[in-house]
Backbone as ProteinMPNN parsed JSONL, in Angstrom:
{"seq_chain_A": "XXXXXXXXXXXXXXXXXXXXXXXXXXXXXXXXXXXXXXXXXXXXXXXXXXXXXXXXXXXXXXXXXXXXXXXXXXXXXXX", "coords_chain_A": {"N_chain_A": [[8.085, 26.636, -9.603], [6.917, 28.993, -7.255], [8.956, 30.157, -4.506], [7.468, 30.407, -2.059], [5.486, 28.804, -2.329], [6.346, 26.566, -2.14], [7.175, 23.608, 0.494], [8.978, 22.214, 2.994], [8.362, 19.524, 3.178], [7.894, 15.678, 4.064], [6.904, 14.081, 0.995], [4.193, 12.128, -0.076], [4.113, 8.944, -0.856], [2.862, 7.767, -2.192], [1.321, 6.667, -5.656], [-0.97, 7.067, -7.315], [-2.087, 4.697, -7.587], [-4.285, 2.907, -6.158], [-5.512, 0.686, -4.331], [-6.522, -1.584, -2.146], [-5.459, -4.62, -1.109], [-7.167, -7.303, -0.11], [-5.836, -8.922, 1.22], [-3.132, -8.78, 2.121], [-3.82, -6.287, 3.379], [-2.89, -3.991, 2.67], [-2.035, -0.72, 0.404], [-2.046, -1.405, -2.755], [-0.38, -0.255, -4.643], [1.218, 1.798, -2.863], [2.094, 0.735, -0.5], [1.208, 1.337, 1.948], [-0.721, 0.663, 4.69], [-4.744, 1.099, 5.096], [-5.464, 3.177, 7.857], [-2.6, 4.182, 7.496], [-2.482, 5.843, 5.097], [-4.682, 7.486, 5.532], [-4.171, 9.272, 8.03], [-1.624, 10.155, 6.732], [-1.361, 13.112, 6.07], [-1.725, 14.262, 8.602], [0.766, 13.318, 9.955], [4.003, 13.599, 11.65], [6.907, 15.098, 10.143], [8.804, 13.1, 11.185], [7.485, 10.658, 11.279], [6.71, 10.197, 9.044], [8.791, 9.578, 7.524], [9.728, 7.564, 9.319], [7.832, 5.566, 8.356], [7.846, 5.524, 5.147], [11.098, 4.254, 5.411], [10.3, 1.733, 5.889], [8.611, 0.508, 4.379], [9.655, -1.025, 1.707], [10.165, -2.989, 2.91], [7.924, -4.715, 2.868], [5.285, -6.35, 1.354], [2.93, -5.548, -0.392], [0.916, -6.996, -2.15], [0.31, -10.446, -2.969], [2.644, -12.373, -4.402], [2.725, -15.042, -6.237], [0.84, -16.97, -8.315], [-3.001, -17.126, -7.789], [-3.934, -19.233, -8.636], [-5.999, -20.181, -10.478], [-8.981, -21.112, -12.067], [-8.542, -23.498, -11.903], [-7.477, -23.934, -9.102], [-9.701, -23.427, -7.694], [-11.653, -25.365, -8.243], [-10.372, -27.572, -7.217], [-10.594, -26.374, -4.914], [-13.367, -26.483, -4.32], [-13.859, -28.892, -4.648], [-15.397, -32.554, -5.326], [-18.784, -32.287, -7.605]], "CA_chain_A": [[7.196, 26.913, -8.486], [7.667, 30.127, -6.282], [9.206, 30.024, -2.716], [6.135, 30.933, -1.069], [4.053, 27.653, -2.13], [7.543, 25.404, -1.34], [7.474, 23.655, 2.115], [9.733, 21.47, 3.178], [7.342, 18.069, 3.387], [8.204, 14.566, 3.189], [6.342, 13.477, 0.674], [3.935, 10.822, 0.068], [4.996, 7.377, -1.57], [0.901, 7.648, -3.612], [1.143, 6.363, -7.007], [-2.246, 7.083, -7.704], [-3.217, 3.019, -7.797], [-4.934, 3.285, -4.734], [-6.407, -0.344, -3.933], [-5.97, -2.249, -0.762], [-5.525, -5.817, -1.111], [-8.164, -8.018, 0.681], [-5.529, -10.618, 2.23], [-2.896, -7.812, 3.014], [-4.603, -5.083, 3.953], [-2.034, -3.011, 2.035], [-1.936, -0.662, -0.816], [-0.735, -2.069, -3.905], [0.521, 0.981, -4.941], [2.517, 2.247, -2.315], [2.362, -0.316, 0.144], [1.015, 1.587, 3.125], [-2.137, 0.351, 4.939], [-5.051, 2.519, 5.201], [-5.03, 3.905, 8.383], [-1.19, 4.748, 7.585], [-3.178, 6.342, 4.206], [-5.672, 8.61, 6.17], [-3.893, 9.618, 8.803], [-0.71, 10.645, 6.295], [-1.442, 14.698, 6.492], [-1.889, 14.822, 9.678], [1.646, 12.303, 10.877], [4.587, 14.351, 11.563], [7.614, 14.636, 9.484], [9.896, 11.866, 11.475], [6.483, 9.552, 11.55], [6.483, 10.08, 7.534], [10.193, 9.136, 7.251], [9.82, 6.071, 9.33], [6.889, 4.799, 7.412], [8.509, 5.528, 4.016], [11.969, 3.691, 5.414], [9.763, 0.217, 6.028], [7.552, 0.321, 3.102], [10.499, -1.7, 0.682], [10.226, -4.662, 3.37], [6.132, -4.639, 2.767], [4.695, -6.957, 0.315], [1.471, -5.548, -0.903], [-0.17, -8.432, -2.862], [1.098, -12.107, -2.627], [2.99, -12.501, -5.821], [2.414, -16.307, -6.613], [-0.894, -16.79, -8.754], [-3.444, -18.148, -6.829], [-4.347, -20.724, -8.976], [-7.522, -19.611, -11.516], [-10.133, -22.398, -12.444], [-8.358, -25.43, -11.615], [-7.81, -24.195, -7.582], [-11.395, -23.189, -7.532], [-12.895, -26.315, -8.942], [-10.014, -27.615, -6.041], [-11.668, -26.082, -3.059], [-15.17, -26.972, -4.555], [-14.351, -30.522, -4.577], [-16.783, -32.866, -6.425], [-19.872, -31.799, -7.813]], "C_chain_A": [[7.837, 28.014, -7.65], [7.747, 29.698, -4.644], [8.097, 29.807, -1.947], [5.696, 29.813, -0.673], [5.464, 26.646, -1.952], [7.26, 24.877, 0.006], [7.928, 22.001, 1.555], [9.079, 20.145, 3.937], [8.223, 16.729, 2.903], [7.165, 14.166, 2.399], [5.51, 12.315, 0.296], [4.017, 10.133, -0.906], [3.597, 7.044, -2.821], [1.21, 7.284, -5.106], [0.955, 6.36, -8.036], [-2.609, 5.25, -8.536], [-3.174, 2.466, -6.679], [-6.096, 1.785, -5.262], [-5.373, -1.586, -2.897], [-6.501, -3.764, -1.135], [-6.242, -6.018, 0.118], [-6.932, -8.913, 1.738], [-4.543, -9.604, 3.107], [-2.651, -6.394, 3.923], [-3.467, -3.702, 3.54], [-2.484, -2.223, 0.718], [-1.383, -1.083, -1.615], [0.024, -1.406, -4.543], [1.572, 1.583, -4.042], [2.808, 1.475, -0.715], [1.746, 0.096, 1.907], [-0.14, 1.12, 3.593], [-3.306, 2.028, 5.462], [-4.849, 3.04, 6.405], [-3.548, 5.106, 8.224], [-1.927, 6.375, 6.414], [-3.787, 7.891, 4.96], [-5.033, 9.687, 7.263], [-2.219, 10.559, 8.1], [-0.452, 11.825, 6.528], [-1.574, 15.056, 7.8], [-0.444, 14.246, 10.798], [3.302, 13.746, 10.928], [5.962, 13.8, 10.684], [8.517, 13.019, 9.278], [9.205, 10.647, 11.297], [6.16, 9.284, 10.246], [7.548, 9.002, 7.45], [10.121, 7.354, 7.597], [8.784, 5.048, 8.621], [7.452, 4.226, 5.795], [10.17, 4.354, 4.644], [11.229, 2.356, 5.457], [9.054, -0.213, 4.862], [8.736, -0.637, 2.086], [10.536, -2.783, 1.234], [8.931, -4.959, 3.351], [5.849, -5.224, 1.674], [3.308, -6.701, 0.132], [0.525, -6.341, -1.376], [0.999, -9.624, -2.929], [1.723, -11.897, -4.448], [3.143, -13.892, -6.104], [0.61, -15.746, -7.11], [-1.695, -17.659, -7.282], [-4.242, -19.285, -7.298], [-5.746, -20.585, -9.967], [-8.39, -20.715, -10.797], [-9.667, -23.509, -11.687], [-8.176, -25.01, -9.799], [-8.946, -23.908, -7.414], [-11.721, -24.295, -7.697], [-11.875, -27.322, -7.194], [-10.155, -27.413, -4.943], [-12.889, -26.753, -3.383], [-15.134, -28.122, -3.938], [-15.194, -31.54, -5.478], [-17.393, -32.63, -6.255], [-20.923, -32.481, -7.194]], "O_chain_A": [[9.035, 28.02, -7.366], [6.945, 29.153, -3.885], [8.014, 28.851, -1.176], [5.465, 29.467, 0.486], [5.082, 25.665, -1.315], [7.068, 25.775, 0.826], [7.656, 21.189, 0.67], [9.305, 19.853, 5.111], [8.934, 16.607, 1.906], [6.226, 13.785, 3.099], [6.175, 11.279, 0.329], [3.999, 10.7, -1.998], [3.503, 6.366, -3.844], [1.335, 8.369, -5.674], [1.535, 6.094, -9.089], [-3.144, 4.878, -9.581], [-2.313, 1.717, -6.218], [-7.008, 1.751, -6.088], [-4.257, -2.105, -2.914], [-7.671, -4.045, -1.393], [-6.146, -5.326, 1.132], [-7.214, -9.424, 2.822], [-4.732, -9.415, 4.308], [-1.84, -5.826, 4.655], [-3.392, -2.64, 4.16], [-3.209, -2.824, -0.075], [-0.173, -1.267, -1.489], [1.068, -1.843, -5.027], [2.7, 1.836, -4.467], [3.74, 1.794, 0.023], [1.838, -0.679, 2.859], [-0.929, 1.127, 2.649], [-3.061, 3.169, 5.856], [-3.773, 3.635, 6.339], [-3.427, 6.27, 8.607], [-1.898, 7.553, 6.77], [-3.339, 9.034, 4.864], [-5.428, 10.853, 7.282], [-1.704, 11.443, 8.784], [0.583, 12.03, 7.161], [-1.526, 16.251, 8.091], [-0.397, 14.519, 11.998], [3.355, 14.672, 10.119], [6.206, 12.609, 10.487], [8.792, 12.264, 8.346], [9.847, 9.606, 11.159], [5.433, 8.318, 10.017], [7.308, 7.8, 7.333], [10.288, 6.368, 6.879], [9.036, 3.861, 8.414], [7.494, 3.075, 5.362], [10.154, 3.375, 3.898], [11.895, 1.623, 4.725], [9.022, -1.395, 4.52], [7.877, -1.181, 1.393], [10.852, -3.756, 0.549], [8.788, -5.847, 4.191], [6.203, -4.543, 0.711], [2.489, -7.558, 0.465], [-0.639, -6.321, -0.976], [2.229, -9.559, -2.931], [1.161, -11.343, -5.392], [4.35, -13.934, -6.339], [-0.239, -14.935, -6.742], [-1.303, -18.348, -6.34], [-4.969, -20.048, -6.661], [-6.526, -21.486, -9.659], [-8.507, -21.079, -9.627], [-10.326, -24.275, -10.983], [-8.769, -25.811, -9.076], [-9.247, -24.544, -6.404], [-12.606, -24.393, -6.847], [-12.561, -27.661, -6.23], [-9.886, -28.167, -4.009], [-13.357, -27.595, -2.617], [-15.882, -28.515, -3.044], [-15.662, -31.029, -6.495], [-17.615, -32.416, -5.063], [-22.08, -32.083, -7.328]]}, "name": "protein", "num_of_chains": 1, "seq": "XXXXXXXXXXXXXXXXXXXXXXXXXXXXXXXXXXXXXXXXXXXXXXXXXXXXXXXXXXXXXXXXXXXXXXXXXXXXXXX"}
């Protein structure tokens, strides 16, 4: 790549598997929520940095199952 098109950006943490969990409102890909998402190009370098330093204590999706068929038929209750 030539000098020119270089700039000195923090880059963003994107994946490309861009989907926001329902429970915590995170990406599962790179863990940021959207606002953090939308607002990325426009945050300034130090406001990148500290985002990117917190993102490794961020749990994107619950990692326990949540139980298929048998907790479903479990909330239902009897028929």
């Amino acid at each position: 790549m030539s000098e020119e098109w270089s700039r000195d950006e923090v880059e963003s943490p994107c994946v490309r598997i861009c989907l926001i969990h329902p429970e915590t409102r995170l990406c599962t890909g790179c863990a940021r929520t959207i606002d953090e998402i939308a607002a990325w190009s426009r945050l300034s370098p130090e406001a990148r940095r500290a985002i990117l330093a917190e993102l490794p204590t961020r749990t994107p999706a619950p990692k326990a199952r949540r139980g298929g068929r048998a907790a479903r038929l479990k909330r239902k209750g009897p028929a």
